[in-house]
N, C-alpha and C positions, 0 to 999 in steps of 0.2 A: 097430362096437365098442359094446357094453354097459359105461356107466360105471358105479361104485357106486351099488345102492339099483335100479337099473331093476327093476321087476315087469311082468312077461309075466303075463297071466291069460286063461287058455280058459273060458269058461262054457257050461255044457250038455253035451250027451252028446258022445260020438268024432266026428268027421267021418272023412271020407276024404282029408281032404285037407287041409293045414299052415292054421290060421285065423289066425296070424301068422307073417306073411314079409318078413324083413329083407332086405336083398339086400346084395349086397359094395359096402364102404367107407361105412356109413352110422354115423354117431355119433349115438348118443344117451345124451345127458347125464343126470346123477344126479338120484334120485326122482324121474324118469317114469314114467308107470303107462299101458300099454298093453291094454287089456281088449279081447276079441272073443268075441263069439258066432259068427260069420258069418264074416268075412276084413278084417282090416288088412293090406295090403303096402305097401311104403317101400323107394323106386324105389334103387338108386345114388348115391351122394355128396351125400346128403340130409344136414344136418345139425339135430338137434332139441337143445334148450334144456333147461333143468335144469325141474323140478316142471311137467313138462305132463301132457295128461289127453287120450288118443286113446282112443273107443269107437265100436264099430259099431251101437249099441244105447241103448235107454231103458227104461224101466216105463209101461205105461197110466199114464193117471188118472183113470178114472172114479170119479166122488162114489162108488157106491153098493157099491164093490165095494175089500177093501184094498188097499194097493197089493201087498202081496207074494204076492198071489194074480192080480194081474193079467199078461195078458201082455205079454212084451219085444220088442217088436216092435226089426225088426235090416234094417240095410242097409249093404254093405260099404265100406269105405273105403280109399283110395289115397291115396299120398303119390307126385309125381312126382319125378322124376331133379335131382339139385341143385338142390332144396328146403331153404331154411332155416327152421326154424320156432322162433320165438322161446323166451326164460322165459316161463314161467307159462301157455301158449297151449292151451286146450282145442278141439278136433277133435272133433264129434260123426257120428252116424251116417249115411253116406250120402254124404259129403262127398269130391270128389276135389279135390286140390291138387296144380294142375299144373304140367309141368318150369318149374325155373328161378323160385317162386312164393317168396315173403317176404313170413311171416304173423310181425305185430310181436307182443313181448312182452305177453301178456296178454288176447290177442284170443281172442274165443270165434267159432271158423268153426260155422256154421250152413249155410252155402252150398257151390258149388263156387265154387275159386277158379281163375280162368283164368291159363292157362301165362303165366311171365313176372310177374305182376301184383302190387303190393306189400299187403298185406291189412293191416288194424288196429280198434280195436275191438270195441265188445262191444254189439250183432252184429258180425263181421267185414266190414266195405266195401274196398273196393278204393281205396285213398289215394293210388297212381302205379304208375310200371312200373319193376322192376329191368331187363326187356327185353320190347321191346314186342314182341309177335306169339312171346313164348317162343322 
């Protein structure tokens, strides 16, 4: 279920194929912004947090070049099967978060996070297990 305020955003031209895929029974909470270039999917009975930031993507930064002429480079992202992901928690490109994962309020995942594992901060580190071995 899509709560008030969720924005879905495709960037770039058609694919062939869904670049966001929710799957059955996942909640995510109001003014989340879900952006793809590439593929975000969010496994089964996942639940996300109110104002989070999920993308599969960035902008260069090269000094010499502006940014909005540079390229987006893009790598896909997974949420796994009863996953909770906190308020506030940005997911950036590349990133899988695996079954059973609890990434706390406010963390910025830069990594993957392994199945089971409780995630926090900013970068995101692994602070205990909600179940060890997922």
């Amino acid at each position: 279920m899509l709560d008030r305020h969720v924005v879905l955003l495709c960037t770039g031209g058609q694919k062939a194929f869904p670049r966001i895929h929710v799957q059955d029974r996942v909640y995510v909470n109001r003014f989340t912004f879900i952006d793809a270039t590439e593929r975000i999917e969010i496994a089964p009975h996942t639940m996300i947090g109110p104002h989070c930031y999920i993308t599969d993507h960035d902008h260069g930064f090269d000094p010499d070049t502006l940014v909005k002429h540079q390229p987006m480079p893009s790598a896909p992202v997974s949420i796994g099967k009863d996953a909770w992901i906190g308020a506030g928690v940005t997911i950036l490109k590349g990133v899988s978060v695996g079954p059973k994962a609890v990434v706390g309020a406010g963390a910025v995942v830069t990594e993957d996070v392994e199945a089971g594992a409780k995630v926090a901060g900013v970068p995101g580190r692994r602070v205990g297990w909600r179940v060890k071995n997922g």
